[in-house]
C-alpha positions as CSV (number, residue, x, y, z in Angstrom):
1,X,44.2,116.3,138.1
2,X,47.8,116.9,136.8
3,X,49.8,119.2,138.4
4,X,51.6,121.3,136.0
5,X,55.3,122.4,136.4
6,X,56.2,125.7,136.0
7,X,60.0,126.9,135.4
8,X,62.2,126.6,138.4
9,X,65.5,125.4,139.0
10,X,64.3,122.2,138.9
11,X,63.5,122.8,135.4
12,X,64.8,124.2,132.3
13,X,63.2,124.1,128.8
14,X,66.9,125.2,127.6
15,X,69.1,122.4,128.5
16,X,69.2,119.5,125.7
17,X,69.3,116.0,126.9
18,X,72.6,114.3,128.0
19,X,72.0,111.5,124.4
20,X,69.7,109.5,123.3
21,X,69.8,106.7,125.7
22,X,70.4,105.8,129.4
23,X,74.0,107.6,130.0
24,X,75.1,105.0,132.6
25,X,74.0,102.1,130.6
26,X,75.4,103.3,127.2
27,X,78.8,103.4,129.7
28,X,78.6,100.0,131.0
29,X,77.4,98.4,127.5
30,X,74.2,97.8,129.8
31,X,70.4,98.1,128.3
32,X,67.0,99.8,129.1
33,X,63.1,99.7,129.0
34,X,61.9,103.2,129.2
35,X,63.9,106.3,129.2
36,X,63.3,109.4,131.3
37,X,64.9,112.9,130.9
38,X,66.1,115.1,134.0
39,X,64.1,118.6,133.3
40,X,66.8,120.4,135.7
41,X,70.4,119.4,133.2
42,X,69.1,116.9,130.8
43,X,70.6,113.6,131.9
44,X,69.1,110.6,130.2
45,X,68.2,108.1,132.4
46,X,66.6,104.6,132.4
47,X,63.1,103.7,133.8
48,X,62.5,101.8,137.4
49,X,61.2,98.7,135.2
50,X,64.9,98.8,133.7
51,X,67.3,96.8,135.7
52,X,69.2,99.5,136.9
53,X,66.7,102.3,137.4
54,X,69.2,105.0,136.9
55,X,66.7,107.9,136.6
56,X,65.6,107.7,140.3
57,X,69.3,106.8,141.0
58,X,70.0,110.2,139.4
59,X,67.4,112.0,141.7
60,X,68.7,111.0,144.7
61,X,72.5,111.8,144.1
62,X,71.7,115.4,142.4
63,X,68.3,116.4,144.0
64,X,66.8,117.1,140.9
65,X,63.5,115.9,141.2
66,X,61.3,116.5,138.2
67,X,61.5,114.2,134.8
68,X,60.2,113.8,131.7
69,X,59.4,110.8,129.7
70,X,61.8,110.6,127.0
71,X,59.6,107.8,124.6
72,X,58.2,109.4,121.7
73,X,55.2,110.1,121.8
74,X,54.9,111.0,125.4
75,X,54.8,114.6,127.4
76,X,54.7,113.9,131.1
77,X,56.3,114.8,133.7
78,X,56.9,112.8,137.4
79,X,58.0,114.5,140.8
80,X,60.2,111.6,142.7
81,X,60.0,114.2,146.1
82,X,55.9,114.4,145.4
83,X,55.5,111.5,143.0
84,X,52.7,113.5,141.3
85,X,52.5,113.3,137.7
86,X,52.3,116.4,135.7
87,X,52.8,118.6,132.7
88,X,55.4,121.7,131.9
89,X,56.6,124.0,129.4
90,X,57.7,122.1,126.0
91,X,61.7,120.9,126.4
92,X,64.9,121.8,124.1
93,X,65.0,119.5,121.5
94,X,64.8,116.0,121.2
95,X,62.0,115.5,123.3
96,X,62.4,111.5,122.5
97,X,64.8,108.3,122.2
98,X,64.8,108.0,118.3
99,X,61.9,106.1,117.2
100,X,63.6,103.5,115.4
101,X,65.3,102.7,118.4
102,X,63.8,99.2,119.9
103,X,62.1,98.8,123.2
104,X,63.7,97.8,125.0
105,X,66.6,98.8,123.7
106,X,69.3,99.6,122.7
107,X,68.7,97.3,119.6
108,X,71.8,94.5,119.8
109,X,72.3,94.7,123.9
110,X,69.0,93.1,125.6
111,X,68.9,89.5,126.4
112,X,66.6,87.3,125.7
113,X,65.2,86.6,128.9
114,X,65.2,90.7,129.8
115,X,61.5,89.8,131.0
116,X,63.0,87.9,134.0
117,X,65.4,90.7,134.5
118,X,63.3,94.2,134.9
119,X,61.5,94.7,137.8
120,X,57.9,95.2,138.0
């Protein structure tokens, strides 16, 4: 069964995420898989199957251990200190990467061989 999140200071509905991709990758010019949205200040994040996983990276500088999935479509939630899956109150708007945006993406910065590059 799913746990569900209630409001805490490791969440809140009120923040609006940091953009619409992976912050640290859209820095470096790098790309993603899957995004993931901190619930406690809205930084975007990419996916452990991305190259850099800088969603977990993210949880263990701040602490802030609960995130959404930021792919439309999607409302779950993942503890990193109890890895147990889970739902929550509905999260300040957008909820997801644009839907045009290609996955991975962002459209123009994966490489061809990105399969050999993400881990698994």
């Amino acid at each position: 069964m799913a746990a569900l999140f209630a409001e805490s200071a490791d969440l809140d509905p009120s923040v609006p995420p940091s953009g619409t991709g992976c912050a640290e990758c859209t820095a470096a010019q790098g790309w993603w898989v899957h995004l993931r949205r901190c619930t406690a200040c809205g930084h975007v994040g990419c996916c452990d199957t991305s190259p850099e996983q800088h969603a977990t990276a993210h949880f263990r500088e701040t602490g802030h251990p609960i995130v959404a999935s930021f792919e439309p479509g999607e409302a779950w939630l993942w503890n990193y200190a109890t890895e147990e899956m889970g739902r929550g109150p509905s999260l300040a708007e957008p909820t997801a990467r644009p839907e045009d945006q290609p996955v991975p993406g962002p459209q123009g910065r994966v490489p061809d061989n990105w399969r050999d590059l993400i881990h698994r």
